[in-house]
N, C-alpha and C positions, 0 to 999 in steps of 0.2 A: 766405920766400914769404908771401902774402896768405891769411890762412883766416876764417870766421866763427867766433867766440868766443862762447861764456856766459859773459857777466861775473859772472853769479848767478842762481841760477833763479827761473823767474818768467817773464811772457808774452814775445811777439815781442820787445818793444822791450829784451831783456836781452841781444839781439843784437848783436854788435859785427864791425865787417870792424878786423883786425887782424896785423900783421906779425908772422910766430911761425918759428917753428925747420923747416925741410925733413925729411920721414923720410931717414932712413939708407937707403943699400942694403945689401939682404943676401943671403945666397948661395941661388939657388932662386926669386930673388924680382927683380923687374920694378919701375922706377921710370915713372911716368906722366903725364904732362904731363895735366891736369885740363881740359877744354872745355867740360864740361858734367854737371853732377848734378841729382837728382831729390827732392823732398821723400818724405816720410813719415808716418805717425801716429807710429811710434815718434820720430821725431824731435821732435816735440811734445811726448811723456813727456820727453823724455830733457832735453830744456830747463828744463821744471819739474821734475826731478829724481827723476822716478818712474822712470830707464832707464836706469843705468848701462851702460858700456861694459863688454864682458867684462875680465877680468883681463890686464894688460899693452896694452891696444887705447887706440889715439888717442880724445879726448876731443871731439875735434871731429866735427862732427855732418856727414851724409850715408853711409845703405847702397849706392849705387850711385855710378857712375862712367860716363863714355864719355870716350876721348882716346885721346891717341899717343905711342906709345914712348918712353920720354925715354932711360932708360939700364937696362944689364942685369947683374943677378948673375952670379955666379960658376956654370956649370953651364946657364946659361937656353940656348935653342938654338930652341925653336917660333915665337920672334917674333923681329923687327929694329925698331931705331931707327924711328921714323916710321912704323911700323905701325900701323893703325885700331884700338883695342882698347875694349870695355867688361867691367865687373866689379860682381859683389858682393863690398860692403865690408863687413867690421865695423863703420865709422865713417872720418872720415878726408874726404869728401867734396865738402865745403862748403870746397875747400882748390885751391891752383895746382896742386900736385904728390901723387901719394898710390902708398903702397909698395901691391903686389900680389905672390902666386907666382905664379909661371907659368903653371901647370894650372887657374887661377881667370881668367885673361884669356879674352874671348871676342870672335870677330873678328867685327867692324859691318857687315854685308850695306852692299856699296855703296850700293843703296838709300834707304839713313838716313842723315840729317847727327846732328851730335852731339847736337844738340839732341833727334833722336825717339831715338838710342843710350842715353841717360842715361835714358829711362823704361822701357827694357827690362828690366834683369836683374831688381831685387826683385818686379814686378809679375809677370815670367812664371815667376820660377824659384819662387816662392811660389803662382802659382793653378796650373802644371804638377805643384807635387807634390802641392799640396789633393787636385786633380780627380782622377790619376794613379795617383799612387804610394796615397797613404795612402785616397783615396776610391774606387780601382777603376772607376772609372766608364766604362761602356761602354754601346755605342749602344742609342739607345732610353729608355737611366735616364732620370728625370726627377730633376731639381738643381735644389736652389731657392738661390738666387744672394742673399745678403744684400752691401749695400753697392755695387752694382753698376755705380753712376755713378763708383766710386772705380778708383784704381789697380790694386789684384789683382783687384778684382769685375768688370770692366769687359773685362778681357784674359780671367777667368775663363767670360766669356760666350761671345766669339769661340771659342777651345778647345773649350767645351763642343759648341758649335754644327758647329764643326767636328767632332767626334767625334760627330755625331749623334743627340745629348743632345739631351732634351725640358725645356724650361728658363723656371721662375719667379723672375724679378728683383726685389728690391725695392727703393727709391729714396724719398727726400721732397719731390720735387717734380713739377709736370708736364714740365716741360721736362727736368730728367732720365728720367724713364719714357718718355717721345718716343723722343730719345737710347739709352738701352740698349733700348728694344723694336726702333730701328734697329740694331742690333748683332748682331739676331737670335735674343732672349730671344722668346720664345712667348706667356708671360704678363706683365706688369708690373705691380705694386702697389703702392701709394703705402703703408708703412709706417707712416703718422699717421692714416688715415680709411681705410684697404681690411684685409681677411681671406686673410694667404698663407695660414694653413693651409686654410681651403675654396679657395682657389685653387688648391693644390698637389693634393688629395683629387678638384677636377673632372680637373684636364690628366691626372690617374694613373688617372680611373675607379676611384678609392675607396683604390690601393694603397698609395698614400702616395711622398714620395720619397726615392728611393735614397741621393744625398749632399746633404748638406747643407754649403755656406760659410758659416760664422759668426764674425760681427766682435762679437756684441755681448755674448755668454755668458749670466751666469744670468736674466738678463730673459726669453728667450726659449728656455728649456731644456724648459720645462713645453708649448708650444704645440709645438716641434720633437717631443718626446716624443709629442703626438697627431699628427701626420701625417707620420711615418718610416715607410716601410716596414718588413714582419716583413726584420731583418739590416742595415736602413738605418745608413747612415754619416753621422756630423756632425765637420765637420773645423771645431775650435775653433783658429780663428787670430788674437782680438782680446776683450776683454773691455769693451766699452762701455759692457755693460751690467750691468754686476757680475761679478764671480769666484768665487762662493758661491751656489749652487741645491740646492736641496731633490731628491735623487733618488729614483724610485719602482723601489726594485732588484728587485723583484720582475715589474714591468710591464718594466725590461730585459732581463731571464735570457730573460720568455717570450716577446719578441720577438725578441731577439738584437741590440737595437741595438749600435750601437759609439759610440762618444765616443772620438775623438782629435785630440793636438793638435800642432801644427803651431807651430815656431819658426824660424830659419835661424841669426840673428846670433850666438848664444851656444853655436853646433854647431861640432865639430870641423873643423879643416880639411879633415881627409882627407872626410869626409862632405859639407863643400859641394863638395867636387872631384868627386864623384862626381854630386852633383845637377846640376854645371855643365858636366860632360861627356855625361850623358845628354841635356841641354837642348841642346846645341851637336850631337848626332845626331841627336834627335830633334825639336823645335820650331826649331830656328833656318831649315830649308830652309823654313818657312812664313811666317817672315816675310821671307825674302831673296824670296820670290815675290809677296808681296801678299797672302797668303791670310786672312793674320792681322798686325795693325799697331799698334804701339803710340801711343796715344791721349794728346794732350798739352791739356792746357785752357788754359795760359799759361806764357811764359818769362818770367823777371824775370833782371835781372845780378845777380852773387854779390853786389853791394854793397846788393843792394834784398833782402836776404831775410827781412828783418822783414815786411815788405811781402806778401811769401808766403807766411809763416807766420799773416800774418793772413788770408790768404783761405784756407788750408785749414783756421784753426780757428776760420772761420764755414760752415764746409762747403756754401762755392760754386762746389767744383772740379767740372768733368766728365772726367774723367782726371787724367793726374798732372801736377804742377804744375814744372817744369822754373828751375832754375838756372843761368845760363852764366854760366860760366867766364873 
């Protein structure tokens, strides 16, 4: 089969479209004919060498997935041949064909071609467990949304808004702040010349907010720190802006913030199966109806993906930047 390769780490152009070996099938596990993948930031690490693939996991790059049934393990029985399926992957992505379990397949609301399937799983199973699981978030919170023109910030916005979250966005440009304050953010700040935390401090009436999405870490630990709420939640999902901050543990005891973080790739199987079955009950009837829609900014073919990786690391994407297959 056809997959993109690193021939060595280092920018886009270390990308290679290359002929390599097919995954094996295995018993429990699902082969799947590739149509369509989605880029990443980790994908970017994982190029120059800062993102290893967990232990035993394909070296070729792409977290997600959308395609059809190609062939089935020993014991598979929820799907058939020819069936619409997308997935979160370890890696494997940027590839014709890619092994899956079973219980990790997720069926494509007729609705979507493969192309809007393939931006789904990391963006929504990643801001559904931010906002959700680990951030509690319920109606009314106010969320300050960091990254929000991007792939999890951007679906994080739609969710929240749906969930009746009161929500400051932040973005570095104007035409993105347009864009996510259409999406139905409340507030929007341009990151490089605006103040989220007096942003955050007016829309709360002083309280501060409840969760907080954070791509960029210790840079922004000390301003997060002034406008949390007393119990506020900061879900650390990216480190942009360093991985080491200065913490005032004292000023957290007697607020009660929380600091948590948030990974998927390097998690147990059994534990994404349970993220991708609550996602498949509870978020997917929103987007099989329109409520909620995953957001594409450009598709490139698997053979252009140098081409892609250079435009999301000049960060000109408005959504996620899409691969076909």
């Amino acid at each position: 089969m056809k997959a993109i390769v690193i021939v060595e780490p280092g920018g886009p152009e270390k990308l290679e479209l290359r002929e390599v070996a097919a995954p094996a099938l295995r018993d429990g596990c699902v082969l799947v004919d590739v149509k369509a993948t989605a880029l990443n930031r980790a994908d970017l690490l994982q190029r120059r060498g800062f993102y290893p693939p967990p232990k035993g996991e394909t070296d070729i790059l792409g977290l997600e997935c959308a395609g059809v049934v190609a062939e089935l393990g020993a014991g598979v029985s929820s799907v058939a041949p020819g069936d619409r399926v997308m997935a979160l992957l370890p890696g494997g992505g940027y590839a014709e064909r890619v092994l899956v379990p079973e219980k990790m397949l997720i069926p494509i609301p007729a609705n979507l071609s493969f192309e809007q399937a393939a931006a789904v799983p990391e963006a929504f199973l990643v801001a559904r467990e931010a906002l959700f699981t680990l951030g509690r978030m319920r109606a009314n919170d106010v969320v300050l949304i960091h990254a929000s023109a991007g792939g999890v910030g951007s679906v994080a916005v739609q969710l929240a808004k749906q969930a009746g979250a009161r929500i400051v966005a932040t973005a570095g440009s104007d035409d993105k702040l347009a864009w996510v304050a259409a999406l139905g953010a409340d507030v929007v700040v341009n990151y490089k010349s605006g103040d989220f935390v007096d942003a955050v401090k007016k829309l709360s009436d002083g309280k501060g907010a409840d969760v907080v999405l954070d791509f960029v870490g210790a840079a922004y630990w000390q301003k997060h720190a002034s406008c949390l709420s007393i119990g506020g939640r900061v879900i650390s999902i990216g480190v942009l802006g360093g991985a080491s901050a200065e913490v005032n543990f004292a000023q957290l005891m007697s607020r009660r913030y929380q600091l948590l973080g948030l990974v998927t790739r390097s998690r147990d199987v059994s534990e994404k199966i349970v993220i991708t079955q609550a996602f498949i009950r509870e978020t997917l009837p929103l987007i099989a109806s329109g409520a909620v829609k995953p957001l594409i900014d450009s598709v490139f073919p698997l053979a252009d993906a140098v081409k892609a990786h250079e435009r999301m690391e000049a960060n000109l994407n408005l959504g996620k930047i899409v691969l076909s297959v």
